[in-house]
Every structure is written in structure tokens, then in C-alpha cells.
C-alpha positions in Angstrom: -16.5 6.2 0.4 -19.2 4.5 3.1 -21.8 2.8 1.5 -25.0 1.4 2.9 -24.7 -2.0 3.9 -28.0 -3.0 2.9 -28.6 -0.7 -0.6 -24.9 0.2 -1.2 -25.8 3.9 -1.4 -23.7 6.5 -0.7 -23.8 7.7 2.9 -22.4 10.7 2.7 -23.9 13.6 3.1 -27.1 12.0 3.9 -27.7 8.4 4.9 -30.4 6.3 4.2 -32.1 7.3 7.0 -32.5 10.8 6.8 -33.4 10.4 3.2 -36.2 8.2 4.2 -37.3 10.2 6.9 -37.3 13.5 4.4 -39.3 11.6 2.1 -41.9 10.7 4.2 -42.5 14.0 4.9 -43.0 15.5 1.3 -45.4 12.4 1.2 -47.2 13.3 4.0 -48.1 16.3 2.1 -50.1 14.7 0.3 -49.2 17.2 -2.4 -48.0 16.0 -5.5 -45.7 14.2 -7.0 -45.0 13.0 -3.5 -48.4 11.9 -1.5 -49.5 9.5 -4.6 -46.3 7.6 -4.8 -46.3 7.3 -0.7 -47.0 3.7 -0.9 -44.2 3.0 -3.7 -41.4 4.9 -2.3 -41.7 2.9 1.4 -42.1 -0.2 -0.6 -39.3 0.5 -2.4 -36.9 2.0 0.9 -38.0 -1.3 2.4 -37.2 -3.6 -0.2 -34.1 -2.2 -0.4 -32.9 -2.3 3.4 -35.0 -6.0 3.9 -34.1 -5.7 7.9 -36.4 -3.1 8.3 -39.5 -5.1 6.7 -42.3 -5.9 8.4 -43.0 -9.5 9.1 -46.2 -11.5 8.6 -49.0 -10.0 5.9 -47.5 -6.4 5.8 -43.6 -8.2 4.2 -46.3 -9.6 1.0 -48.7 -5.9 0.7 -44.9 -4.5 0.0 -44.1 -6.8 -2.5 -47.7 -6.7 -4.1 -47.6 -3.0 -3.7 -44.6 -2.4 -5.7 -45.6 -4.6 -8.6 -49.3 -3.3 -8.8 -47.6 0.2 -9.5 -45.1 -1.7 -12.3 -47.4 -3.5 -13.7 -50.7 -1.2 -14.2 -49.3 2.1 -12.3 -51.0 4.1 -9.5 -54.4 3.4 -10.0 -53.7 -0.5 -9.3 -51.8 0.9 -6.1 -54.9 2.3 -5.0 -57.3 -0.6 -5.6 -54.5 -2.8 -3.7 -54.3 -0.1 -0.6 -58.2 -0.2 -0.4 -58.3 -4.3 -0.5 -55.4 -4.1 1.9 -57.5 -1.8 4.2 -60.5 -4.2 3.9 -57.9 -7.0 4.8 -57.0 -5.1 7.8 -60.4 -5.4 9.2 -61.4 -7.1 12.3 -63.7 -10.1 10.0 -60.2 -10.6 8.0 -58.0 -11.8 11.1 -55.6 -13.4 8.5 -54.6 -10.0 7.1 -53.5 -11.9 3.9 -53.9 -9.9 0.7 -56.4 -11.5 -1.2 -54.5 -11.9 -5.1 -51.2 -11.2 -3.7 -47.8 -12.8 -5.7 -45.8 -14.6 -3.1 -42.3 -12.6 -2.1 -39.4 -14.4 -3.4 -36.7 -14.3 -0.6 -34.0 -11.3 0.3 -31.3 -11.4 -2.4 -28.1 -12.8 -1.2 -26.0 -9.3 -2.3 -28.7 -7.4 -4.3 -26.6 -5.1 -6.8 -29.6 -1.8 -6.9 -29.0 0.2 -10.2 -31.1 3.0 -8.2 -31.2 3.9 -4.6 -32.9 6.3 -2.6 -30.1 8.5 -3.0 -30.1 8.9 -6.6 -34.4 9.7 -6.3 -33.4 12.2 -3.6 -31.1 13.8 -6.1 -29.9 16.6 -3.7 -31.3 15.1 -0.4 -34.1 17.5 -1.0 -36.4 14.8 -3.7 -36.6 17.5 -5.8 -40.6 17.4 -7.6 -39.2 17.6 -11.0 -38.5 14.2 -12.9 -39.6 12.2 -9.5 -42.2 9.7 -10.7 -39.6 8.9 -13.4 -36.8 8.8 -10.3 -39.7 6.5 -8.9 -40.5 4.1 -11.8 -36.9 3.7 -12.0 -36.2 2.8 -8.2 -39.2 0.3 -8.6 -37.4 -0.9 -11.2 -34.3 -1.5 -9.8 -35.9 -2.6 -6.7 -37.9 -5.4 -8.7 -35.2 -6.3 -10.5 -32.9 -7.3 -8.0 -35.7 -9.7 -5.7 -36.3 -10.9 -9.4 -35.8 -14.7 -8.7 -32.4 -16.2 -10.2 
């Protein structure tokens, strides 16, 4: 079976890609359960395939994002998203997070007990069980940067 190189999901009958990409579009819906959990589901597709990661400021808001929603859930996403747009602003030219944990480096050969192919279930993310499909992706994700 091909695998991911980066996530070790299947490939087959979607890859990681087109998962991604279908995602972001029931996020971009803003409906829910997808729109809220926008910012955890590209934190966790990027954490989980680390050469697609933004250098610079927006590598740490991806870390920082994923563990705001661990650690106190969406509500701490969206008080991180607002400082992170007040960041972004042209008296902030740093565009460090103020508050953010410092990312620990890529794991060597991450071992991901989720992947976005098990939250996509079907390839189609269905809206039943997904923040639980989430919440266990974060996991995963978190667990595997979890310094050794």
C-alpha cells in the first residue's frame, strides 16, 4: 500500500492533498462543525507534512494554535487568532505571537496514531463525530512533536 511520506497515511483513494483541499472547503463554509475548527485542522495537516510549514512567525502561531485548542479548547483558539491578527499589524513588524510556547523541532520519523485520512473518514469529513475526529488528530499531532 503507498503511504504518505510525511504522515504515513494511506494514499489511496485519496491523498493527502485532496483531503486537505476538501477540508478546506467544508471550512470555508463557515458552517459547523467545520468553519470553527478551521484553524485546528490546517495546524494539524501542517504539522503533520512539516515541508509544507510556513517559516518565520506563522511555523510558531501553528504550534501555539494547536495547543490553545488542547489545552482550553476553541474559545482559546479564538483569543489566539485575534492576538495573532493584532500581531499581524503594521505597529507589530516582528509578527511574534506574544505568549507563544517555542516549537520543538520536526520529529525525526513521527509515528501519527491519527491522520487526516482517518478524520476524513470516507474522504467526504463526514459532520458526525468530527470535533472528536479533531481532538483526536490534535492529539496525535501533539503527541508526536512532544519532545523526547
Amino acid at each position: 500500500m503507498t503511504r504518505c511520506p510525511e504522515c504515513g497515511a494511506p494514499a489511496l483513494p485519496y491523498t493527502c492533498e485532496e483531503l486537505f483541499h476538501a477540508v478546506l472547503a467544508l471550512d470555508h463554509s463557515r458552517l459547523a462543525p467545520w468553519g470553527p475548527l478551521h484553524g485546528v485542522t490546517v495546524a494539524c495537516f501542517l504539522l503533520q507534512h512539516p515541508s509544507r510549514l510556513p517559516a518565520g512567525p506563522d511555523r510558531t502561531r501553528t504550534w501555539a494554535i494547536l495547543h490553545a485548542y488542547l489545552d482550553e479548547g476553541l474559545p482559546a483558539v479564538a483569543r489566539l487568532t485575534a492576538r495573532a491578527r493584532r500581531a499581524n499589524s503594521h505597529r507589530n513588524r516582528t509578527g511574534v505571537l506574544p505568549g507563544a510556547a517555542a516549537m520543538p523541532p520536526a520529529p525525526e520519523a513521527p509515528a501519527y496514531g491519527v491522520t487526516i485520512a482517518d478524520v476524513a473518514r470516507d474522504g467526504t469529513f463526514p459532520a458526525d463525530g468530527f470535533p472528536e475526529r479533531v481532538t483526536a488528530w490534535a492529539r496525535a499531532t501533539a503527541d508526536a512533536w512532544a519532545p523526547r
